[in-house]
C-alpha positions in Angstrom: 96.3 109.6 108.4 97.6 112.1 110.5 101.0 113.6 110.4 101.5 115.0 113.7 102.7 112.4 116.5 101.7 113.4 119.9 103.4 112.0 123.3 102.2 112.4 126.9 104.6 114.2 129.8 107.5 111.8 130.8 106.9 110.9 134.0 109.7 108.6 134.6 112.8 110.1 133.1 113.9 113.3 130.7 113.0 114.0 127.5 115.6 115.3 124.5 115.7 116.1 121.5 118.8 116.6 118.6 119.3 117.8 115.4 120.3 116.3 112.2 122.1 112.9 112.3 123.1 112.1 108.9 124.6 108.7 109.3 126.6 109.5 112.4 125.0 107.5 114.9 128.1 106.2 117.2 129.1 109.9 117.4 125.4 111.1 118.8 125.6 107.4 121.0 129.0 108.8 122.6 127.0 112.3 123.5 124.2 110.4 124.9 126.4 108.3 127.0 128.3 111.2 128.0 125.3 112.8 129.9 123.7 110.1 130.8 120.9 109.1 129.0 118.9 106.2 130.1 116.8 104.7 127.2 114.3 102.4 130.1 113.0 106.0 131.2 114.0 108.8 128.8 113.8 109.2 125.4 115.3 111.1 122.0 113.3 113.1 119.6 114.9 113.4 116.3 114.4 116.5 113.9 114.7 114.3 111.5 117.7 113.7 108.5 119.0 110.6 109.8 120.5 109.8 106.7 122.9 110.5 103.7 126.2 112.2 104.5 128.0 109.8 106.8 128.5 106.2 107.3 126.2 104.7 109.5 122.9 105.7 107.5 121.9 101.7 107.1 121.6 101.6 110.9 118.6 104.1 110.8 115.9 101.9 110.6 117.2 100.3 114.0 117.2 103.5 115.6 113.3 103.7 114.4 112.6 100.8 115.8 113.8 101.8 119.7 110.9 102.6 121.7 112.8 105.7 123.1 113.6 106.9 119.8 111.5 108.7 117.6 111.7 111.1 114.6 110.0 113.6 112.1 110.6 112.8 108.6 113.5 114.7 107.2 114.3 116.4 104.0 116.8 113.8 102.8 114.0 110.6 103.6 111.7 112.8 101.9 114.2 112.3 98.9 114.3 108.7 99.4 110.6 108.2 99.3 110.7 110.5 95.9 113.0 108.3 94.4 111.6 105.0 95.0 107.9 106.7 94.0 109.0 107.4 90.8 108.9 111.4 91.6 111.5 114.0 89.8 114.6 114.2 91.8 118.3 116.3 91.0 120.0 113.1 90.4 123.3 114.6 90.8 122.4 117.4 93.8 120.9 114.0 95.6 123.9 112.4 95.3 126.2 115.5 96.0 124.1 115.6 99.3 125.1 112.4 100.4 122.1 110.1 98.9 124.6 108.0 96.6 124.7 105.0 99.4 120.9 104.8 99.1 120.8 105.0 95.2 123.0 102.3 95.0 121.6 100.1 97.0 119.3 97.0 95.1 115.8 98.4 94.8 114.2 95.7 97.3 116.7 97.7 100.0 115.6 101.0 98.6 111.9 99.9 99.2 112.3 98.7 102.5 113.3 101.7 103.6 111.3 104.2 101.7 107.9 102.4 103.0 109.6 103.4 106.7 110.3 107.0 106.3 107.1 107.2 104.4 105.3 107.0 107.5 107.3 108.7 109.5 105.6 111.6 110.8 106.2 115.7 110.1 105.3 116.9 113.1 105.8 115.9 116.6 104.0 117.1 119.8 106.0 116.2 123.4 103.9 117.1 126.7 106.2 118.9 129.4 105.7 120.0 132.5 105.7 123.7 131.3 103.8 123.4 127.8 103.8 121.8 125.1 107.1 121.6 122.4 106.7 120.6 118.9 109.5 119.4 116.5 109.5 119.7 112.5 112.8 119.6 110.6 112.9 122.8 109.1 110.7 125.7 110.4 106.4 126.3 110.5 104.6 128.1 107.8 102.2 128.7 110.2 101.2 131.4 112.9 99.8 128.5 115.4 100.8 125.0 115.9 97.1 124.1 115.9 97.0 125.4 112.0 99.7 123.1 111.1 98.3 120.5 112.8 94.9 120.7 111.4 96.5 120.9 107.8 98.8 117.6 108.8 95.8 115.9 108.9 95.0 113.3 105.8 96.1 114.6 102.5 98.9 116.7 103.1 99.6 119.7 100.4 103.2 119.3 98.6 103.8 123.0 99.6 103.3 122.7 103.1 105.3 119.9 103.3 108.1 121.0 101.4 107.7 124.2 103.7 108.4 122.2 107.0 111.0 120.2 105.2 113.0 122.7 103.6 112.5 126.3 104.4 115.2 128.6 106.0 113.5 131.7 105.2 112.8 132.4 109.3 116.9 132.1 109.9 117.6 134.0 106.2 115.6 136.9 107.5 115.7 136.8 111.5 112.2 136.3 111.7 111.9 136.3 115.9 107.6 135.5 115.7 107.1 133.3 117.8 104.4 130.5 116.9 101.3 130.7 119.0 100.6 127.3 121.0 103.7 126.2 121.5 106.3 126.6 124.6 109.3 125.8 121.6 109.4 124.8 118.2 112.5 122.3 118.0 113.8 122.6 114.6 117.3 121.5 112.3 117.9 121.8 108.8 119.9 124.4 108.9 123.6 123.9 110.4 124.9 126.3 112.7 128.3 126.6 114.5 125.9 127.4 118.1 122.2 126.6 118.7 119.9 129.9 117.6 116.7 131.0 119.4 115.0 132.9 117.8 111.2 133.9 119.1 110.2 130.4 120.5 112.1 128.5 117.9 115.1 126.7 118.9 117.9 126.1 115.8 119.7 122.8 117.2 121.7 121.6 114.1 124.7 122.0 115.2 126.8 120.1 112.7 127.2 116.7 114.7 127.2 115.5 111.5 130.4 117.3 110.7 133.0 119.1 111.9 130.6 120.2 115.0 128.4 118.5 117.9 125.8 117.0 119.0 123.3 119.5 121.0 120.8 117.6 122.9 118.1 119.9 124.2 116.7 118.7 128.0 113.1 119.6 127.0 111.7 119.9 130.8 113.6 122.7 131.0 114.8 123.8 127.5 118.3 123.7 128.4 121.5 121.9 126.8 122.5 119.6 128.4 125.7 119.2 127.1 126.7 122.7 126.1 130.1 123.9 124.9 131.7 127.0 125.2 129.5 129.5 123.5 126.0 128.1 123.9 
């Protein structure tokens, strides 16, 4: 099974996409409203971490189920699909990072939602009118989008996907490279008080989550569309 998720140009409406959630899904809904967003023609792409941190992260396997709603598997569901497949796991980072709502929920719960991030996808490819834009959560390992997605394909290595998942060795060490294939590389992860660009990869946590915002990146033309002072 492939990793990568690819979608065709939206024709009908615009095309976003956000940074980590973490549980705070009335605050993002508020953001949407507040420029518009039409889910019968446009539609969200998530950089995944929709849970652990806040409290709304039961409501993420609705938000997976909307058909203009769609994600990259996260760090923090990574850790939820450890846990519930026996794997080694920080016990006490997981819960320091939020994860204590999902640990304590009964292990049918757990399993329910494990078998949904587990097939959630780590890549995702959106057609726009000038290129293609991929989304992981964290960063690339790769030079091209076409090597990662030709090493997303059936078993994927526990390296490379801890890479995409984890890595914030490009904002550590202001690695400006862009990758080849790609108009933007959508990525979180990482908060940050303002988006970063940096090369062809855009940095759009922007603590939502927290004590920051929402940015929701207009994909057709790489632009905020609800930028604050600063961005």
């Amino acid at each position: 099974m492939s990793r990568v998720e690819r979608f065709a140009i939206n024709k009908q409406g615009r095309d976003y996409a956000v940074g980590d959630i973490h549980g705070h899904f009335q605050r993002l809904l508020a953001q949407m409203a507040a420029i518009g967003f039409d889910p019968a023609v446009d539609r969200l792409f998530s950089v995944g971490d929709l849970v652990d941190r806040g409290p709304e992260c039961p409501q993420a396997l609705q938000w997976l189920e909307q058909p203009w709603f769609h994600a990259v598997q996260g760090n923090h569901e990574a850790l939820a699909v450890t846990h519930v497949s026996g794997g080694w796991l920080d016990y006490s980072q997981y819960r320091a990072a939020g994860g204590g709502w999902f640990l304590d929920l009964p292990a049918s719960e757990q399993a329910r939602f494990a078998e949904r991030f587990a097939r959630m996808p780590l890549a995702l490819e959106i057609a726009t009118p000038g290129g293609p834009v991929g989304l992981v959560h964290a960063d690339c390992p790769c030079a091209s989008w076409l090597q990662l997605c030709e090493q997303l394909q059936a078993q994927v290595p526990q390296a490379l996907q801890d890479y995409c998942q984890w890595s914030r060795h490009r904002l550590q060490v202001d690695d400006d490279r862009p990758i080849a294939g790609l108009r933007a590389l959508i990525v979180g992860h990482t908060p940050l008080h303002e988006v970063r660009v940096l090369g062809n990869i855009w940095h759009i946590d922007t603590g939502g989550w927290s004590r920051g915002h929402f940015s929701l990146l207009a994909l057709d033309n790489l632009s905020l569309a609800n930028a604050t002072a600063g961005e």
